[in-house]
matplotlib code that plots the C-alpha trace (Angstrom):
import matplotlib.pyplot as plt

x = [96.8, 100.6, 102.6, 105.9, 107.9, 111.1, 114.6, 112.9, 111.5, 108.1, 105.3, 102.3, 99.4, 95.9, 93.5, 91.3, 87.9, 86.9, 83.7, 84.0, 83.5, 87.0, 87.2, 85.4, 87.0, 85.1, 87.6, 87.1, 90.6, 91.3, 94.4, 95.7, 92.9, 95.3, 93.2, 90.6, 87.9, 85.1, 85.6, 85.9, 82.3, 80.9, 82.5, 81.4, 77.7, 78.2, 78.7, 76.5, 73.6, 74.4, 75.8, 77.9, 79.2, 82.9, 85.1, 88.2, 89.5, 92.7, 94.5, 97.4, 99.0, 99.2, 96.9, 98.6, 100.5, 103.4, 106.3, 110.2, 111.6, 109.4, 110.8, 112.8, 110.3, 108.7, 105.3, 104.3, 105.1, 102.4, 100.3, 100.4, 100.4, 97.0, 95.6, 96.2, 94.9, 91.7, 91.0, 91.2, 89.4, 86.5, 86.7, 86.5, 82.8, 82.1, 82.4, 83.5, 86.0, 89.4, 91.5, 95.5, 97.5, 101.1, 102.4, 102.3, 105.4, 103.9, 103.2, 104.4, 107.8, 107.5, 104.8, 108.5, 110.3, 107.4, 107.9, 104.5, 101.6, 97.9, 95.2, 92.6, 94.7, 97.7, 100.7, 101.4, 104.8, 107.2, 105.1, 102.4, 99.6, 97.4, 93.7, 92.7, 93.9, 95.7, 95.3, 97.8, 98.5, 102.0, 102.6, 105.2, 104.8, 106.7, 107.7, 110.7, 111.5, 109.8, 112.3, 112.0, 115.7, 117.3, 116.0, 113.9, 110.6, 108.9, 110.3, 110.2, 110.2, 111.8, 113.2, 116.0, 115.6, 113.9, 116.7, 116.1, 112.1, 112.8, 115.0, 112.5, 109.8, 111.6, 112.9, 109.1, 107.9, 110.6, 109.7, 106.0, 106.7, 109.1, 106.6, 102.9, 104.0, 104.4, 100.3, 99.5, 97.6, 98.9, 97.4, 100.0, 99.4, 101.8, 101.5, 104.3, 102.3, 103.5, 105.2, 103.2, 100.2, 97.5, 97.4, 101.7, 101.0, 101.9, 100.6, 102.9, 101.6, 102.0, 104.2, 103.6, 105.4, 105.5, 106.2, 105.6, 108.7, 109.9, 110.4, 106.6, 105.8, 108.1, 107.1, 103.5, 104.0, 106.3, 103.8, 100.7, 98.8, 95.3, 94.3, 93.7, 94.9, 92.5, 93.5, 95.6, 94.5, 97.2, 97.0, 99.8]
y = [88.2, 88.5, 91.2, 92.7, 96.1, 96.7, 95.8, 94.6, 91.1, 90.0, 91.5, 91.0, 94.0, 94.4, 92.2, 93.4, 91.5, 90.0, 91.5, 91.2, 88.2, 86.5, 87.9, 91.6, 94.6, 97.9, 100.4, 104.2, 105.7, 109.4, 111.3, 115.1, 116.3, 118.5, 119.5, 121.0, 120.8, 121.7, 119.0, 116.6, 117.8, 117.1, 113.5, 113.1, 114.5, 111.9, 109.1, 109.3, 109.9, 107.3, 104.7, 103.1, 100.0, 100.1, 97.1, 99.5, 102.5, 103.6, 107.3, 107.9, 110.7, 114.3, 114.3, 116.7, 120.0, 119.9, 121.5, 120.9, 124.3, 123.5, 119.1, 120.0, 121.9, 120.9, 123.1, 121.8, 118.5, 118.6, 120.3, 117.7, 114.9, 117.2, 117.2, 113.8, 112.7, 114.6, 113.1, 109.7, 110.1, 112.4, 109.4, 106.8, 108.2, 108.1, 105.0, 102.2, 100.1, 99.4, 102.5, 101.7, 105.3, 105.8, 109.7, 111.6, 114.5, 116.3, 113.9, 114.3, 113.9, 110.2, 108.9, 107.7, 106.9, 104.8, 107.1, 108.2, 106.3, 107.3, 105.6, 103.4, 103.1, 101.3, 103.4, 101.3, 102.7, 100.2, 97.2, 94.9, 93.2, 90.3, 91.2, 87.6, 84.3, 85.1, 89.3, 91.7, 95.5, 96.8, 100.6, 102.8, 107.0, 109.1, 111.5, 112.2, 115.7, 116.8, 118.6, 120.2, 119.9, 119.3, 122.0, 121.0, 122.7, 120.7, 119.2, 115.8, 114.0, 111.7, 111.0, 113.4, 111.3, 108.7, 106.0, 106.2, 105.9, 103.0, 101.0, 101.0, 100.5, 97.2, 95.9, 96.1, 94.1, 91.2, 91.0, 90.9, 88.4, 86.5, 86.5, 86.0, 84.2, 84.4, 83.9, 86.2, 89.8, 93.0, 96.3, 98.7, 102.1, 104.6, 108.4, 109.0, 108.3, 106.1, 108.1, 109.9, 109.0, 112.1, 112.2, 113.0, 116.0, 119.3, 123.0, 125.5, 128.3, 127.4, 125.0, 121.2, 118.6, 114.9, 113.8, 110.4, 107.7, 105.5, 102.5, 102.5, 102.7, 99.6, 97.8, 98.2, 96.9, 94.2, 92.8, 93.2, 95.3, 96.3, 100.0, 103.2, 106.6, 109.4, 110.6, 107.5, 104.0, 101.5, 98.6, 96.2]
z = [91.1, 89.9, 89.5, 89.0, 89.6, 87.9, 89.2, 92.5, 93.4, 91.8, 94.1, 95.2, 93.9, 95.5, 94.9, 91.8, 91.6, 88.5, 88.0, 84.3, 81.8, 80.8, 77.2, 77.7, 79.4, 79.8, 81.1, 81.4, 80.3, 81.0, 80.5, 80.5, 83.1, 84.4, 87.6, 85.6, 88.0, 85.4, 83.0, 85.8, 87.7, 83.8, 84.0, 87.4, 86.9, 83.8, 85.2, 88.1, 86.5, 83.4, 85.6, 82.5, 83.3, 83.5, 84.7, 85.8, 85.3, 83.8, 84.5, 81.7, 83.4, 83.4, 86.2, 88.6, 87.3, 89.1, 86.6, 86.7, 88.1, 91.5, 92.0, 94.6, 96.6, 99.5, 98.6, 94.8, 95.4, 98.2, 95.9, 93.2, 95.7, 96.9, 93.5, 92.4, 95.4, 95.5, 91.6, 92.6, 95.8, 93.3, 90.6, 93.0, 94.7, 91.1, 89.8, 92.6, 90.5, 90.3, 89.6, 87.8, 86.8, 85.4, 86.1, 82.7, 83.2, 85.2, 88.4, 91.8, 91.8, 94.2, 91.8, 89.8, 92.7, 94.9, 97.5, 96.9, 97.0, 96.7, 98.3, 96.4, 93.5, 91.5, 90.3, 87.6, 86.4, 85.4, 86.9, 85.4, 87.2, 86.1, 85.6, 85.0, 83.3, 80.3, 80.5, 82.2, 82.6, 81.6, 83.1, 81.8, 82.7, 82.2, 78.9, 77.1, 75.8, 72.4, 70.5, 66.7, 64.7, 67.5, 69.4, 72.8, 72.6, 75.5, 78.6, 79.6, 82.8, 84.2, 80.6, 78.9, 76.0, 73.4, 73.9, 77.8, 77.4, 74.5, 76.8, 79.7, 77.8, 75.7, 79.8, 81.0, 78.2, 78.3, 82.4, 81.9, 79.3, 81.3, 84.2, 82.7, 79.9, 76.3, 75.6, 77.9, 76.5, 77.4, 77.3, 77.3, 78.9, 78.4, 78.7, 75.3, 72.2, 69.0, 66.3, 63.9, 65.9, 66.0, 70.0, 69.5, 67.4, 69.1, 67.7, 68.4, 66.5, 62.7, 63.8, 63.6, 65.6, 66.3, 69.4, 69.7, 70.2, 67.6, 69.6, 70.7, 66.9, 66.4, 68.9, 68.1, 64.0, 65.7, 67.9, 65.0, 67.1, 66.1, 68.3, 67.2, 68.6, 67.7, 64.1, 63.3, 63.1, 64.0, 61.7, 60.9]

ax = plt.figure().add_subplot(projection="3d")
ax.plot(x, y, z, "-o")
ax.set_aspect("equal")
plt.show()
């Protein structure tokens, strides 16, 4: 299995057994649990008594509730570290398969950094690793900051704006490009949904805003993606 991180040389990544026939992948995505420890016994109860077969599974962030105001101390970030910690280890007794996450914005603060890492798992920010011949996994966590005319109405991290996400995000696909090859697949996981896709619509009273990015829109009609995101089916 190949891999990559960002600005540093390739890497090797754990070894992920193919369980799983070349051209199907069953993966159970979650995102936005937010430690919610009841909705996560009823996923748990799920999928111990249903035994689905999944081939990995794939955390999109916003796993852990650490918020800005607390990064620099020493208490939250323990606590986040704590709680995404105890999810993995929870999801992991589960379902025993291969488990990849990217930090949503509210992540332990060394989930961005590396200096962090939590066992039985793959922080997949800004790295990509190669599931099997011709299939790869591109990571990018991470949010940028929703604003409405100009004014910021949600805070982003580690982004303070679009431009910085949409550069990152256009670098990690010409590296996983430049190391798998140009007809390799990639799934893309990202915590920042496309623009004017339903999961990037925020409700703040009778308020509606969009947060998704631009560039991710772009760069999903560029590429002739076929995926659908909730309310809105991307089709090009």
């Amino acid at each position: 299995m190949r891999g990559f991180m960002m600005n540093a040389m390739e890497m090797q990544f754990p070894m992920v057994p193919t369980v799983y026939e070349p051209k199907e992948l069953r993966a159970l995505v979650i995102s936005d649990a937010h430690v919610n420890g009841k909705q996560l016994n009823s996923l748990g109860e799920w999928l111990r008594a249903k035994r689905p077969s999944y081939d990995v599974v794939l955390l999109l962030g916003n796993i852990a509730n650490m918020v800005n105001k607390f990064r620099n101390d020493y208490y939250a970030e323990n606590e986040a570290i704590r709680q995404l910690d105890d999810t993995i280890k929870f999801l992991g007794d589960c379902i025993e398969k291969p488990i990849f996450y990217i930090p949503g914005n509210t992540e332990p603060t060394g989930t961005y950094n590396f200096t962090v890492e939590i066992p039985d798992s793959v922080n997949l920010h800004k790295r990509a690793v190669q599931l099997d011949e011709g299939l790869a996994i591109i990571g990018l966590g991470g949010a940028m900051p929703i604003k409405k005319e100009d004014k910021e109405i949600l805070e982003g991290y580690p982004y303070s704006s679009e431009e910085e996400f949409s550069k990152d995000l256009a670098a990690c696909i010409e590296a996983a490009t430049k190391t798998f090859g140009p007809t390799t697949s990639f799934l893309l996981l990202t915590h920042v949904g496309p623009e004017e896709a339903g999961t990037a619509e925020i409700y703040l009273g009778k308020d509606q805003v969009n947060g998704g990015c631009k560039g991710l829109a772009e760069l999903l009609k560029s590429n002739k993606i076929i995926g659908h995101v909730h309310g809105l089916s991307l089709i090009h």
